[in-house]
N, C-alpha and C positions, 0 to 999 in steps of 0.2 A: 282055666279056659275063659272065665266070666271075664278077669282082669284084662284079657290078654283083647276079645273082640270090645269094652269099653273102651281102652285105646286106644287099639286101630280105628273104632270112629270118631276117638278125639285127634286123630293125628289126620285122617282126612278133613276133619272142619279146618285143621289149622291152615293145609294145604292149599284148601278152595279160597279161605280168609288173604291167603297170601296172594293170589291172582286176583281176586277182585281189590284188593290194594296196590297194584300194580296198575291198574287203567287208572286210579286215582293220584297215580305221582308221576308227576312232570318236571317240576322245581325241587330244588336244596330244601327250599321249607316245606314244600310237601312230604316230604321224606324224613325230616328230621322233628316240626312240628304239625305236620297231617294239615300243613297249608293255616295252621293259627284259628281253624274252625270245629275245635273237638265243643261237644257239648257236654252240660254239667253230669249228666250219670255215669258217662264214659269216660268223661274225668276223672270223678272222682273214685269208679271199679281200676282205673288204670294206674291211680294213687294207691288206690289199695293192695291191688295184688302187687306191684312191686313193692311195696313196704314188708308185706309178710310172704315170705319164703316155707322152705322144709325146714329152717334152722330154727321158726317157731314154734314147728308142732311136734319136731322130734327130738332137737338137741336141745333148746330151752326149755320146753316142757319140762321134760322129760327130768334136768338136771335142776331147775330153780323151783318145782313141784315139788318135787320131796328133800329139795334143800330148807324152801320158806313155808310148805304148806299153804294153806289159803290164803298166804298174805304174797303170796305171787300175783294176786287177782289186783293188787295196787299195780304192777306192771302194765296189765289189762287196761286199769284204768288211765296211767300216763299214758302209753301208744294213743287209746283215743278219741281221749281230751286234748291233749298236749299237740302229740306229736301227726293226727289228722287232725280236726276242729278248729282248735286255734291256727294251728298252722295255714290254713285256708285261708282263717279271717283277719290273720297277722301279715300274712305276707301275698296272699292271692292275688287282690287288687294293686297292690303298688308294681308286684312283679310282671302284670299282666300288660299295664301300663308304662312303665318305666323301660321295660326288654324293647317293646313297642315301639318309644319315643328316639332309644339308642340304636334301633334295629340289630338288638344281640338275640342271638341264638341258643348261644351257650353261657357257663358261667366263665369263663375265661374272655368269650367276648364283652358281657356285663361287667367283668371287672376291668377291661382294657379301655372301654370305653365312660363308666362310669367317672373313674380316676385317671383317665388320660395317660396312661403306663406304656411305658415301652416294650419294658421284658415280664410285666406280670401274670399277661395273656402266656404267654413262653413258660413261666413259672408253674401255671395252674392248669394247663393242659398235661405239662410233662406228670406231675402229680397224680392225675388223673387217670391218665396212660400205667404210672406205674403202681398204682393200689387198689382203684376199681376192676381191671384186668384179671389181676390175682383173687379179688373177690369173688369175681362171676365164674372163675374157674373153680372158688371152693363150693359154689352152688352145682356146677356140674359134676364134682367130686359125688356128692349127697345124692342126687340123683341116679350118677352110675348104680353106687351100693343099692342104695335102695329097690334098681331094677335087678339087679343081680341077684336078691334072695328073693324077688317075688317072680320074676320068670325062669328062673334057674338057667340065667345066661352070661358068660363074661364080663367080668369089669370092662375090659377092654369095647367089646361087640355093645356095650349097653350106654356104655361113652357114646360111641360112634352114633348107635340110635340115634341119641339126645340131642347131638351135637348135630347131624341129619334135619331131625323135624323144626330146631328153632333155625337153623340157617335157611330151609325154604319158607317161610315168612316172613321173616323178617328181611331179608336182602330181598325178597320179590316187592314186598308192602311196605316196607320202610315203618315210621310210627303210626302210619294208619291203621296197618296191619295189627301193630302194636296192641293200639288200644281197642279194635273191635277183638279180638281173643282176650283181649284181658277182660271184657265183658263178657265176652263165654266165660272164662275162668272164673269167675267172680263167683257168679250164681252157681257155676258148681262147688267152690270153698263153700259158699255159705251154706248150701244144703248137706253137703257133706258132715261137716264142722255141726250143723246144727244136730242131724242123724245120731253122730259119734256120740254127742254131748247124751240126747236123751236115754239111748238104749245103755249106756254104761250109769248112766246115774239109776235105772232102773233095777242095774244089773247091783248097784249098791245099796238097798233098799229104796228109794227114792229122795228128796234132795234134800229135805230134813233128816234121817236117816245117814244119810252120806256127807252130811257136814257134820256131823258129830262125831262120825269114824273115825275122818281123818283128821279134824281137832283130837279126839282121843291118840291115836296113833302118830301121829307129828309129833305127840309129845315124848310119846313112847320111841317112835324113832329115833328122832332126832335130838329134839329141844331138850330134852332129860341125860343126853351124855355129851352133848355139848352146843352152847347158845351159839348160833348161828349168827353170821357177822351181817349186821342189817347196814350197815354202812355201805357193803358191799350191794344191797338190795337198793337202797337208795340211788347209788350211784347208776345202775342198771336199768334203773327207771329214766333218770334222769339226760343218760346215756341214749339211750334206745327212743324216748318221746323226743329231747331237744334234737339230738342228732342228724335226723331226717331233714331239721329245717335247714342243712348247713349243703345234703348231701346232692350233686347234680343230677341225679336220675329222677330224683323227689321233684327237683326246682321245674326243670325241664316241664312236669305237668303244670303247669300256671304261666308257662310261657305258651302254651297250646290253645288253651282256652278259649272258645269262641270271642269273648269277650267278657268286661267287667261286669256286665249282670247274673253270669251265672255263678258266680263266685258263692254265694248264700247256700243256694241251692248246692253245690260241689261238696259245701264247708258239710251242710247236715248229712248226707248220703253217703261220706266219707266217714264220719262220726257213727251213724248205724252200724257201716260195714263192720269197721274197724271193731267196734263192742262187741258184736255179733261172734268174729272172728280170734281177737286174743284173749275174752273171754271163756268161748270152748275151750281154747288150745290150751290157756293157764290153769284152766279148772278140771282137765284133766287129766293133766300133770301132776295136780296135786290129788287126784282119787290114785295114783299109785299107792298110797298111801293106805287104801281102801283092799287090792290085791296083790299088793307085795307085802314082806314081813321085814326085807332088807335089799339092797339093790342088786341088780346083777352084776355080779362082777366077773373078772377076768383072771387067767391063766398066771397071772403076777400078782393077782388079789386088790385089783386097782377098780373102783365104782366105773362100772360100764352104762350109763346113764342114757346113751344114744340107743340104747338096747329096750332101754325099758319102754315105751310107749309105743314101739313096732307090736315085740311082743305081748301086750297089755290088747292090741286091735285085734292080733290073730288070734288070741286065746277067748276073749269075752263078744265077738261081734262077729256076725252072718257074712258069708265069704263074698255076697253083692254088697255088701256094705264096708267091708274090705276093702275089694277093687275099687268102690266108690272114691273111699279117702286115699287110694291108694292116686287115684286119678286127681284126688284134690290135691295132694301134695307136689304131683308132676306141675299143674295149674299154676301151683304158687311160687315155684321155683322156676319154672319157663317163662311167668312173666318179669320176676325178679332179673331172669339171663338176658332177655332180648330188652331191657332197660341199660341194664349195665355195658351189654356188647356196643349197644345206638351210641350211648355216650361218651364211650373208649372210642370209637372209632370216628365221631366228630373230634375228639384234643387233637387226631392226627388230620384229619381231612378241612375241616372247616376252621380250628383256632390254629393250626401248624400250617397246613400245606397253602389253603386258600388264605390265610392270614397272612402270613408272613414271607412264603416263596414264590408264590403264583395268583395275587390278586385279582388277576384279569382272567380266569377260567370261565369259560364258560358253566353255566345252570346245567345243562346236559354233562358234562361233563363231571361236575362236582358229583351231580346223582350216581354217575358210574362209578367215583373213587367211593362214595359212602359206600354202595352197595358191595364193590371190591374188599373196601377193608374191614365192611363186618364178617363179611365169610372168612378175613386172614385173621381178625380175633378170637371167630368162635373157634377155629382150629390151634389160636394160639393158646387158648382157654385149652382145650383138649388135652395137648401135649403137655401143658403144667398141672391138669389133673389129674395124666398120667403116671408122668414120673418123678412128680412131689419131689423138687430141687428145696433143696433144704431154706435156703433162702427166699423161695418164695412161698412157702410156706409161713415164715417171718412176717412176711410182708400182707401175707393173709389177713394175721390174728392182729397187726398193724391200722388196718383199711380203715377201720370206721374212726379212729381218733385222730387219723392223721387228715383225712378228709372232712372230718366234721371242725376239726381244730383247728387246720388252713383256712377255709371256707367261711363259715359261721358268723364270724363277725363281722368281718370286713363284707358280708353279703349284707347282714341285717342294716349295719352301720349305713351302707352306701344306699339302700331302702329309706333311711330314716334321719340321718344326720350329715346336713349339707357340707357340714367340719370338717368331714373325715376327707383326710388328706392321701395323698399317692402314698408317703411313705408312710403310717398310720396304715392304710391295708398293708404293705410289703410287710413291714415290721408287724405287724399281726398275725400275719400266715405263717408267718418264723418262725417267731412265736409257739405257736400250735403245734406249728409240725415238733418243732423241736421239745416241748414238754411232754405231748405223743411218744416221742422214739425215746428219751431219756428215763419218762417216769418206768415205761415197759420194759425196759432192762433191768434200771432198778427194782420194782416191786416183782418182777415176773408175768405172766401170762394170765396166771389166776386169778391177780387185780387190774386185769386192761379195764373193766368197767371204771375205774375210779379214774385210769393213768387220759383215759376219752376224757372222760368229764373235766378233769383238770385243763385238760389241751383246749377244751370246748370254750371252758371258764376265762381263763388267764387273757386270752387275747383281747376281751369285753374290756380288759383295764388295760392294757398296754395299749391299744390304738388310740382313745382318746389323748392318753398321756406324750405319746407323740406328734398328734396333729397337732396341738395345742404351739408344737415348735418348728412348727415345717411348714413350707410353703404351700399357697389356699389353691384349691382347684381352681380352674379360670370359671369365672361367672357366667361365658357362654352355655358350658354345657352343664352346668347347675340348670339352668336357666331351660335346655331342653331335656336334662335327663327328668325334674322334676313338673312338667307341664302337666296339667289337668291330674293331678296328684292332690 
């Protein structure tokens, strides 16, 4: 009953958030970057909550906890140092400025316009369309379940919910909507997230106490029948911190930005959340360790790992403080959905339709196809979290190395090295994609963190190696993509 009226009053704020974001959009870029005037805490809560999802507190937890024990707290540490902090102060200002200079919106427009490309905008949309899609439908997958055992209501009916409250916000508010719920959200992860943290470390004698536990027991677990492949931990870090910088839902926030002075301010406030936040969720991952003796497993005798940290809240923690996390993990995963849906439905509306078939649309107009084809994605999201087509499932466990390994370089490149040539990003994003979908055949699913990183890697050498032989971007738009740079 507790969970059930928290919310229902999170799902009215989200509601009312959506109509007052609705008098505020008039224009494509109001709707897409809340008119280029988000300021730095909203920024940087709108960085955060779409960074970390339910797939941090429950399925990574859960499973790299009492794989690495306390040394999952290094992941903690890459997300944010790496992957918010620097990220800010690596890329904040040029992207703020340079989007600006090109008047891109998206990364497909930043890439069309930076290198002058015919079909690369064509390239990096479709990509877009075909990986982030299936990702945000694995976020709404995580959600169904998770409503399903705690209201005792259908997969299907708890879909629908989901899929309900982020389509009236976000198609009413566009990313204004966006980011002021993601600054609700925020402050409720962090109090959550902090709650969780302290009454379980209590619950394990206290935090001296409970790091000696689960160092004694890690060992006993795990580390003593067999060492644990840190390779794989590195790569995951590596993975998960760099990753962010490549992916467009990420970049999108620094294309918002009021402007280049709050970029500082964005960089530390993002850096707090972030610690605040993959800190709890790593550290108490690894107190499984603390009240389990071995993991839960399954009917086939297979480690059920997404199990363990549900059950770990409902068995040691007060049924308000339950719903609370119960309500932080809706937060984190709602704002992750309505990032991911914005940006699928700009590859088709802004870098496809408006780009390429209908230049001359009117601003009114553009706003009605965003707002139309977010509501055709949240529902196209629905039906592939529905009925889990085998291939797009693939294409799931795919998203992050193919989007990080297209992207990444040929973004940073074009940020920072005036060299880098048209075909230098093409042959980069090939690249990527293609070491992405090869290496994860070969090694399997269990080593994507390495087959990402690899994809992430490899293109940092191949584009230089090709520009070096291919013809220079024209000096004009050097000349404005990099102004007051």
């Amino acid at each position: 009953m507790i969970a059930i009226i928290m919310v229902s009053i999170f799902v009215m704020m989200m509601i009312v958030v959506g109509f007052w974001g609705m008098k505020k959009t008039a224009t494509l870029n109001d709707f897409f970057l809340g008119g280029r005037n988000i300021g730095p805490f909203v920024s940087a809560f709108a960085y955060g909550t779409t960074y970390f999802s339910a797939v941090i507190f429950i399925g990574f937890a859960g499973q790299f906890g009492w794989k690495y024990g306390l040394n999952v707290l290094w992941i903690a540490l890459g997300n944010a140092f790496i992957g918010s902090f620097l990220a800010w102060m690596f890329l904040g200002r040029r992207t703020r400025v340079m989007s600006q200079n090109l008047n891109a919106m998206t990364m497909p427009e930043f890439l069309h316009t930076r290198y002058d490309g015919k079909y690369i905008k064509i390239i990096a949309a479709v990509l877009i369309f075909m990986f982030l899609l299936p990702y945000s439908a694995s976020v709404f997958k995580g959600l169904g379940y998770l409503f399903e055992v705690s209201f005792n209501i259908s997969f299907d009916s708890a879909l629908l919910i989901i899929m309900t409250i982020t389509g009236i916000y976000l198609i009413l508010g566009g990313y204004f909507a966006v980011t002021v719920t993601d600054f609700i959200q925020g402050f409720i992860m962090l109090v959550g997230a902090v709650a969780m943290t302290v009454i379980l470390t209590a619950k394990a004698g206290g935090l001296e106490q409970a790091f000696q536990t689960v160092s004694l027991n890690y060992y006993k677990h795990v580390y003593s029948v067999a060492k644990p492949d840190y390779i794989l931990l590195a790569s995951l870090i590596f993975m998960t911190s760099f990753g962010v910088w490549g992916m467009p839902q990420m970049i999108q926030k620094f294309y918002a930005v009021k402007n280049e002075k709050v970029i500082k301010i964005a960089a530390w406030t993002t850096f707090l959340f972030a610690a605040v936040i993959t800190t709890c969720a790593y550290y108490t991952g690894a107190l499984t360790h603390v009240f389990f003796d071995a993991p839960i497993m399954s009917a086939a005798g297979k480690p059920q790992f997404d199990q363990m940290i549900p059950q770990l809240l409902a068995t040691y923690l007060p049924e308000v403080l339950v719903a609370f996390i119960l309500l932080l993990i809706l937060s984190a995963s709602m704002s992750t959905i309505s990032s991911l849906i914005l940006v699928s439905a700009s590859s088709v509306s802004i870098d496809l339709y408006k780009g390429k078939i209908n230049p001359n649309i009117s601003g009114k107009d553009s706003v009605v196809m965003m707002r139309f084809l977010s509501g055709v994605f949240i529902a196209i999201s629905y039906f592939i979290a529905r009925y889990e087509f085998s291939f797009i499932v693939t294409l799931m466990s795919l998203s992050w190395g193919v989007i990080a390994g297209a992207f990444l370089a040929p973004y940073i490149y074009g940020l920072y090295w005036k060299r880098t040539t048209l075909w230098g990003a093409k042959i980069g994003m090939i690249s990527g994609v293609t070491t992405a979908i090869v290496l994860f055949y070969a090694m399997g699913p269990a080593k994507s963190p390495f087959s990402a990183s690899m994809a992430m890697i490899i293109p940092f050498f191949v584009i230089p190696a090709v520009s070096m032989f291919t013809p220079k971007i024209n000096k004009r738009i050097l000349v404005k993509a990099f102004k007051n740079i």
